[in-house]
Structure formats: C-alpha cells, structure tokens
N, C-alpha and C positions, 0 to 999 in steps of 0.2 A: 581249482574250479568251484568249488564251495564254497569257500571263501570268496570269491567272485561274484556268483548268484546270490551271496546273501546281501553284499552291499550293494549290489543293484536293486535288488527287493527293498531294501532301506531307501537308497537314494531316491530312486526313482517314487517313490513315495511323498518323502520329501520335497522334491523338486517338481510334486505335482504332475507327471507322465503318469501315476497309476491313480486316475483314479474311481467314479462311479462308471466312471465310461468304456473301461479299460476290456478290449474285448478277447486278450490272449488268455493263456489257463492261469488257473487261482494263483496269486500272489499272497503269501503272508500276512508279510503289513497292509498294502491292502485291503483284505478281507478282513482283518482284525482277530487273525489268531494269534500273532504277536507285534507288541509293538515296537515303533520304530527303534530303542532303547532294547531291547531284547535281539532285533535282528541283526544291530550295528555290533550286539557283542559277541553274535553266534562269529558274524565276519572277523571280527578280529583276533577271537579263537582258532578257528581257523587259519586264517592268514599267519600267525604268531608259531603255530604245529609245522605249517608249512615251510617256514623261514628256519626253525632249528633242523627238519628234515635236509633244507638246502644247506644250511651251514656243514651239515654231517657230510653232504655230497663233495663240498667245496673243498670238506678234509679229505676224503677220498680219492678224491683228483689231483688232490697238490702233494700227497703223500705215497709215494709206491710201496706196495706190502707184496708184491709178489715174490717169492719163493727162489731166487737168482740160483742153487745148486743145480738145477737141471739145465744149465747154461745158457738160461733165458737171459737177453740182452738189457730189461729191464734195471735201471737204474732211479734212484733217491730221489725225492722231491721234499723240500719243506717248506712247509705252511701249508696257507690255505688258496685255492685257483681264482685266480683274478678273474677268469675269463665264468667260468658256474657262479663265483661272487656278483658278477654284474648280469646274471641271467636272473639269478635267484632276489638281490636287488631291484629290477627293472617288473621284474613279473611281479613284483610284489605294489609294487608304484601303479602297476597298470592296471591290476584289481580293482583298486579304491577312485582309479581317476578315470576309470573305463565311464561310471554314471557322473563322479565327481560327487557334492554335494558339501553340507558342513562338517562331517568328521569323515574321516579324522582331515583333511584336506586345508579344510577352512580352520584349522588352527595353527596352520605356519600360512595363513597368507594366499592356499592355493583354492581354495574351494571353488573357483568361477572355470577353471580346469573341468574337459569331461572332454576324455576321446569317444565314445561314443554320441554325446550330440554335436559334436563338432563334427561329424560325418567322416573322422576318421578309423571307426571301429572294422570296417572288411578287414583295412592293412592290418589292424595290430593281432586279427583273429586270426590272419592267413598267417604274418611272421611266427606268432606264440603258441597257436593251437598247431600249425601246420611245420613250421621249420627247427622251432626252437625244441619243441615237445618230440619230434621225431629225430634231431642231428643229437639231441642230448643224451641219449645214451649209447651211442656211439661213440660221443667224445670223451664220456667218462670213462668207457671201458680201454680207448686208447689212454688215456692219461694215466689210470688206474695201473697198464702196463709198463709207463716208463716212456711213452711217447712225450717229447716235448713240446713239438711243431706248432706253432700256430694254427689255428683255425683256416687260416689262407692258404697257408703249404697242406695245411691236411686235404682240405680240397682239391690242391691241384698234385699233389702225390699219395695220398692213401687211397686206396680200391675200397673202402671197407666205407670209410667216409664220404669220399665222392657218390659212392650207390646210394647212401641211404638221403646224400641230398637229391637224390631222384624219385626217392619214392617220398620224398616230403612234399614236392609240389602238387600232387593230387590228392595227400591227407590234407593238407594246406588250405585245397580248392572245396574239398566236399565241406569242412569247419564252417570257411565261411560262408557255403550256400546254407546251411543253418540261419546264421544272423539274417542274411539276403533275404530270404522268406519272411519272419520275423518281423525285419522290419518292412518290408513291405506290408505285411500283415496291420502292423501298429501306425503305416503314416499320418493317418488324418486323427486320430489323439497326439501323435506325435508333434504334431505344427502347433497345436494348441499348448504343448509344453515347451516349445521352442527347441523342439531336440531337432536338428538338423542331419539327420540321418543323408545319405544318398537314396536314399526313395523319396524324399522329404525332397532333398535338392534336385533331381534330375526326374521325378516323377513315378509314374507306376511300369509304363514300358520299358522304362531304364535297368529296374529294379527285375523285372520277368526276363528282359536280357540276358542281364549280368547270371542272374542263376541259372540259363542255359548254359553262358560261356564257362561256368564254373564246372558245371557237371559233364559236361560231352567231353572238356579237356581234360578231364580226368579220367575217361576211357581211353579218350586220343593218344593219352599220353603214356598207357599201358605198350603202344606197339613201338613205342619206342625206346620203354627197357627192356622188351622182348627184342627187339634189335641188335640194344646191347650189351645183353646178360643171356637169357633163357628162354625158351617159349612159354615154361610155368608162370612169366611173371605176368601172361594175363590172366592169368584164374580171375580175377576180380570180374571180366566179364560176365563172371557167370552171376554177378550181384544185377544188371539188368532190367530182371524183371520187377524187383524193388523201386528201382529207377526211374520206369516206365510211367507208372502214376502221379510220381511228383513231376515231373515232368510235364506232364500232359496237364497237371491240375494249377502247379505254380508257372512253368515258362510259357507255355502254349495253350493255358484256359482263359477263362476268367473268374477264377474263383476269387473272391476277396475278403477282408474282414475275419470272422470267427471260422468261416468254411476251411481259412488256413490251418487253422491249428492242429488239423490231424496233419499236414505237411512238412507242420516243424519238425513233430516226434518220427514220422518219416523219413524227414531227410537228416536227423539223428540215426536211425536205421540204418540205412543207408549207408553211413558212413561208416557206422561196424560195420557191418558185414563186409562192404570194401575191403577194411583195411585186416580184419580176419583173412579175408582171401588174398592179399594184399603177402602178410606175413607168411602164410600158406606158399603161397610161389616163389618166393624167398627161400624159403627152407627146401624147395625143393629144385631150387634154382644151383 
C-alpha cells in the first residue's frame, strides 16, 4: 500500500493529474516537499521490502514446518508457492501500473500502461484490497499446514476458505467505495489529464450510484453469513452510524469537489471499523 501511494504521488505528477488545480489532500511531489526522483525511490523501497516479505511468504507456503509427532496429517512441500509467487508478482506489477507513467514502466516499453486511467481501477481495488488481501491468509495458513489443493478445490471443499471468501466481498466493496469517492471527487481535473476513470466515463450519477451499491451490499450481505454461519457475523451493523453520513453526503447529496474529502477519510473509517467488527463476529462466530 505505500509503495502504491507513493508511485501514484510520482506518477500522477508526472502525468500531469496533480497539479495547481488539484483539489484532494496534499500530495508530495505536488506540493514540492519531494521531488519526483525522491518519491519514485521512496516507491521502490517499498515495493522492493515488500517483494522479499512475499518471497518469505512464498517460502512459507511451499514448505511445511509443522511439528507431524502429534499425528498431524501435514506433509512436505518444496520450494517456493506458485500460487503467493504470482500474487506477490502481480501485486507488485499493479502498483506501478495502477497510475503507469515513465519508471519504472516506461523502461521495458510499458509506460503508456495505467489501470487506473484506463477506468479499470474499482476491479483491480475490489480483486486485491478485497479478495486477494482477505483469501491470503487463509491460504497460507492452509498450505503452511500441508494442505495441497488448489485454490478451486479449496473453495469448493475447505469451510475455512470458502468463509472467508464471503467475508472478502464486503471488505472488497467498502475498498473500492474509497477510490469511488475519490475519484468522483477528482473528475473534472481528471478529463484534463486524460485519466479515464469511470466517473470520467459514466459521469457523476454513475459514480454516487456505484458507491451506494457498494456500501448497502455490504450490510446486505452480512445477513447472509449470518444465514450461514452465526447471528454474530452481523456486528458490523453496528458500524452504521459511520455509514450514515458518507452516505448521505457522497451517494444521496450533492456534495462535490474538496467538500469530499472529509468522505474519503471517512469512507476509510468506515471500512475499519467494518471490518474490526467484521473479525469480531468471526471470532465469536
């Protein structure tokens, strides 16, 4: 996620989305507390921490260390996990190409690359902030134990993995009502840098939709793993009144421009405390 924010702070510099006009909270480069050459190296510090982190994970999953004399069924693994290799690969690719720009990008040839102005940033925010970030440690602690199954069998035979891809689709949904605001917030600098966000493409109402349908199915969708798990797993309900104002100010107002930006950090809020109460019902589930 640092690593993320920082090449976007870079890029989007770059690429001319940030600049005199820019009406969300202080950017960096930007503002000229560091320059573009400073924030592209914080990113790749970053990014570089995070990649040996995943390499370690990768070892972790592909090797079973558990303890077999207490006649745990756990058995050997060696190497490293193809399946965290190409999480921890892909997340790292989608950092840098999330704004795109010339580094590192533009040195094999991809620089004209950017999921987020190419109006694909909701999808990669709901898969990676929402599916990838919540199935993944799940998967690791199964692989850790000697499970070998694919991710497909784990889904459709593991209780442990099957749950928590249900509670990844409303971590999923609140993520990307984040960006949804955001970039609602940033469209009309947006058009001018050519970012083609979907507020960009489908307009403002489009945009005050989607982060309705983002957030109500995310309560919605409490009653139906209280269906089929617990009645604890809607504690989140009680995040609501948090709710209640982004709501009212991004899906159903008309606030626009800088009046957002208390909604962003809101609907970051929001989404802790969800998912605190979230794991709360879980545990007690």
């Amino acid at each position: 996620q640092l690593g993320t924010n920082l090449h976007n702070d870079y890029a989007d510099f770059v690429k001319g989305a940030d600049d005199h006009r820019r009406i969300g909270q202080a950017r960096a480069t930007q503002r000229g507390w560091l320059t573009p050459l400073q924030t592209a190296s914080g990113a790749t510090l970053c990014l570089g921490l995070a990649s040996a982190i995943g390499l370690y994970l990768a070892y972790i999953a592909g090797t079973c260390t558990a303890d077999t004399s207490n006649g745990s069924t756990c058995t050997s693994m060696y190497g490293l996990d193809k399946a965290t290799l190409f999480i921890v690969a892909t997340s790292v690719f989608n950092a840098v190409a999330y704004t795109g720009g010339p580094y590192p990008l533009g040195y094999i040839g991809l620089g004209s690359i950017s999921i987020g102005y190419s109006g694909l940033g909701d999808i990669f925010v709901f898969l990676y902030f929402g599916l990838v970030a919540t199935l993944g440690v799940p998967y690791l602690y199964l692989r850790s134990c000697g499970n070998t199954e694919s991710a497909i069998l784990l889904l459709l035979d593991n209780e442990l993995f099957r749950r928590a891809l249900h509670a990844a689709i409303p971590v999923g949904n609140l993520a990307t009502a984040i960006i949804v605001v955001n970039n609602l917030r940033d469209r009309k600098t947006d058009i001018g840098a050519n970012k083609r966000t979907l507020a960009v493409r489908f307009g403002e109402w489009f945009a005050r939709i989607e982060y309705a349908v983002l957030v109500l199915s995310s309560y919605a969708f409490l009653f139906a793993l209280a269906k089929s798990y617990e009645d604890a797993m809607i504690l989140p309900l009680l995040s609501l009144p948090v709710a209640m104002p982004q709501l009212e100010a991004v899906a159903f107002g008309d606030k626009d421009g800088s009046a957002l930006n208390d909604h962003v950090g809101g609907t970051a809020r929001l989404q802790l405390l969800f998912c605190l109460l979230l794991v709360l019902g879980i545990q007690l589930s």
